[in-house]
C-alpha positions as CSV (number, residue, x, y, z in Angstrom):
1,X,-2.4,-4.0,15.3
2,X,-3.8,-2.9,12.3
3,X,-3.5,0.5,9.8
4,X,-4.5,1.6,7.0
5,X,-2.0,3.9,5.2
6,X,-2.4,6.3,2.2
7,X,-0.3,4.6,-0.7
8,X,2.7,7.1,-2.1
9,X,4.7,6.8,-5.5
10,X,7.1,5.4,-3.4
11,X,5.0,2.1,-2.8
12,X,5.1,1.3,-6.0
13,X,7.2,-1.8,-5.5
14,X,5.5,-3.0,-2.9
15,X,2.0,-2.5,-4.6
16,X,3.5,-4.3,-7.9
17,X,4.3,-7.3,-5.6
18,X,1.3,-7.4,-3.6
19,X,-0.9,-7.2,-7.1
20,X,1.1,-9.7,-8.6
21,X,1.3,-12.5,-5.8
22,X,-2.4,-11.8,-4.7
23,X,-3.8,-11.6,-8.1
24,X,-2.1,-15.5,-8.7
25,X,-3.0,-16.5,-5.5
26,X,-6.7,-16.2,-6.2
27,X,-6.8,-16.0,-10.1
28,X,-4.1,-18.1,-11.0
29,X,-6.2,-21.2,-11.9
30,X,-8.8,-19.3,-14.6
31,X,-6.6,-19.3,-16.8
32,X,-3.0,-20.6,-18.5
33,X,0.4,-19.9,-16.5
34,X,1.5,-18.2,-19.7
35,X,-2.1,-16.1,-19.5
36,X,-1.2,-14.8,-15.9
37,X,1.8,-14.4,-16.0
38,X,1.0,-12.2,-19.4
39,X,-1.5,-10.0,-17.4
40,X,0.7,-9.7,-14.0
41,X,3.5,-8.8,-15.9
42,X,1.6,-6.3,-17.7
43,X,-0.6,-4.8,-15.3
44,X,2.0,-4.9,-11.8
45,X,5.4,-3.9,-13.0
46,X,7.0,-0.8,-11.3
47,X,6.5,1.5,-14.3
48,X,2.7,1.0,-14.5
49,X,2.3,1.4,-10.5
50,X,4.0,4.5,-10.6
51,X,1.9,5.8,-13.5
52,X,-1.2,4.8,-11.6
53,X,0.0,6.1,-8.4
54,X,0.9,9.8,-10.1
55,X,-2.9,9.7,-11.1
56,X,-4.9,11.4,-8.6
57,X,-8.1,9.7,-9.6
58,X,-6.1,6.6,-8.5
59,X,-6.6,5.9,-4.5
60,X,-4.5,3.5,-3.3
61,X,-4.6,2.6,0.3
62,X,-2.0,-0.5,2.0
63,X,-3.2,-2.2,4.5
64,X,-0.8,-3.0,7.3
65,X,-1.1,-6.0,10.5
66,X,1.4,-5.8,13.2
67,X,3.5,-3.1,10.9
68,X,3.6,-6.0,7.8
69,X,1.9,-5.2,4.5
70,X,-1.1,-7.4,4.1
71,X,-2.7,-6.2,1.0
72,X,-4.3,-2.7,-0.4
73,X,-7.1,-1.1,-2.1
74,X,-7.9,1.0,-5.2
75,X,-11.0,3.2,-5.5
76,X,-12.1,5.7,-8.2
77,X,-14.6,8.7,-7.2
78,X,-17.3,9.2,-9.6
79,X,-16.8,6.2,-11.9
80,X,-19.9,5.9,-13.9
81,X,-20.8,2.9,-15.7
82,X,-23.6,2.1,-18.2
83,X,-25.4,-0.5,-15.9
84,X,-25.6,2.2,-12.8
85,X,-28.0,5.1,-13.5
86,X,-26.7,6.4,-9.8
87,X,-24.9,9.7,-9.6
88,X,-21.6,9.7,-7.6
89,X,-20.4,6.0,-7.6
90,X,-16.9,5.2,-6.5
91,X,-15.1,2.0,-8.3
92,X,-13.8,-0.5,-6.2
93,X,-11.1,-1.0,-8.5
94,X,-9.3,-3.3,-6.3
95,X,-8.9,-4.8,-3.3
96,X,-6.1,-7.4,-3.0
97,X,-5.2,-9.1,0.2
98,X,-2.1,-11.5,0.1
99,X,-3.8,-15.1,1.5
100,X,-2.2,-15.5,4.7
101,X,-3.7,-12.6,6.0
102,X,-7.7,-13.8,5.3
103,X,-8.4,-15.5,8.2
104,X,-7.5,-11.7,10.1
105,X,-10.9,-10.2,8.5
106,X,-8.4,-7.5,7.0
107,X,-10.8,-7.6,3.6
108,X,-13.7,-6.5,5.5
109,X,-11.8,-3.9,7.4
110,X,-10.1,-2.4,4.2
111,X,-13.3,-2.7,2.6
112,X,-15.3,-0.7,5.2
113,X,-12.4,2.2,5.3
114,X,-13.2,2.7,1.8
115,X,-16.6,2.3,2.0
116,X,-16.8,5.3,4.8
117,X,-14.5,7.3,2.7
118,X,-16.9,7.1,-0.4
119,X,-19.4,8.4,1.7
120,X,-17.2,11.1,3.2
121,X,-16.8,12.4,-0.6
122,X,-20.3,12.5,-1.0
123,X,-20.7,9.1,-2.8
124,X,-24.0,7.1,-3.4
125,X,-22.2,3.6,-3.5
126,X,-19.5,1.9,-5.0
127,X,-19.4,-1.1,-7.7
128,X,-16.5,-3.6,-8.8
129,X,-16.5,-6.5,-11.0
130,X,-16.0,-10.2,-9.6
131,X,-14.7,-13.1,-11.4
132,X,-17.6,-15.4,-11.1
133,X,-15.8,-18.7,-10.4
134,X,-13.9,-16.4,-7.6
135,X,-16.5,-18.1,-4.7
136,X,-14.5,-17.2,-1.5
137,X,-14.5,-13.1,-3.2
138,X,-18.4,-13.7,-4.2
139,X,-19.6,-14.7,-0.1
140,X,-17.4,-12.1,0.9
141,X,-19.1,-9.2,-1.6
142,X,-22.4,-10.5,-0.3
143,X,-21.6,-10.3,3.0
144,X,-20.1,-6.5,2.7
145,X,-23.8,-5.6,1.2
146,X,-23.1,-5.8,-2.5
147,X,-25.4,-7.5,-5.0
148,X,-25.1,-8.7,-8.6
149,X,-26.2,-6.2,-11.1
150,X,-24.5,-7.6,-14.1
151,X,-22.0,-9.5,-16.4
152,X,-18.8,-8.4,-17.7
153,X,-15.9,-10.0,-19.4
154,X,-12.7,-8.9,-17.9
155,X,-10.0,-9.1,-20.3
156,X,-6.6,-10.4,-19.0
157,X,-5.0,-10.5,-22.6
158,X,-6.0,-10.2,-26.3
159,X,-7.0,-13.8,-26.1
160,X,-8.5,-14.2,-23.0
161,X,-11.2,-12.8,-20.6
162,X,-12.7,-14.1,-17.6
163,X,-16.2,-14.0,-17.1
164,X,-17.7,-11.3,-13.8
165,X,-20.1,-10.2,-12.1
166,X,-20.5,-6.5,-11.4
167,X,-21.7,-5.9,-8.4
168,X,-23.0,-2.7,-6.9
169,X,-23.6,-1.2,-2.8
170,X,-25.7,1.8,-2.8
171,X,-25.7,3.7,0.9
């Protein structure tokens, strides 16, 4: 059974760990241990997942199979970007889904929910940025629709950043 369930500021710890384990899982080889561990510490500790799920620009949404957390989503309404001349486009901000859950198709189910609630807001597509060397993340993207619009480099410290894709669905 799967659901899809609104995150709360009370998720927070579970968000932090999903982000963490899932971002090493399939990021952990572009760059040093000391790199990611830098960036996970910094970006899913408790304190920032509570700040991000206080913002209500911030839509979080956990993913659940047979009542156990398998990953979650972040989207941003009207996040306009440079390279997208579109009005009303939703950033996929994230979507992380803890690795023995992908064979279940849970990505492409998450995905969808927040695709059809994009377009329930009155959205004209949604974008996110891919790490290019992320190959299983870059069929899957394709495969939902998306296509390559541009680069970007996504910083994970002051010393690092990891080259992407931005890629862009328009419905």
């Amino acid at each position: 059974m799967i659901s899809i369930v609104k995150a709360q500021v009370a998720d927070a710890p579970l968000l932090a760990h999903i982000g963490r384990l899932s971002f090493i899982e399939s990021h952990g080889r572009s760059a040093t241990p000391t790199v990611i561990d830098e960036y996970v510490n910094d970006k899913f500790n408790l304190e920032v997942m509570q700040q991000e799920l206080r913002d209500f620009a911030n839509i979080y949404y956990i993913i659940y199979h047979n009542e156990q957390p398998a990953g979650y989503s972040k989207i941003i309404f009207d996040a306009k970007h440079p390279n997208i001349s579109l009005p009303h486009v939703t950033k996929l901000e994230r979507l992380y889904l803890l690795e023995a859950f992908y064979e279940l198709r849970l990505g492409a189910e998450l995905t969808q929910f927040n695709i059809d609630l994009s377009k329930e807001h009155h959205q004209n597509g949604m974008w996110l940025f891919v790490w290019t060397e992320n190959e299983r993340a870059l069929r899957f993207y394709k495969k939902m629709g998306f296509q390559a619009i541009g680069n970007f480099d996504f910083k994970l410290t002051d010393a690092h950043a990891n080259p992407n894709y931005q890629m862009l669905l328009t419905y």
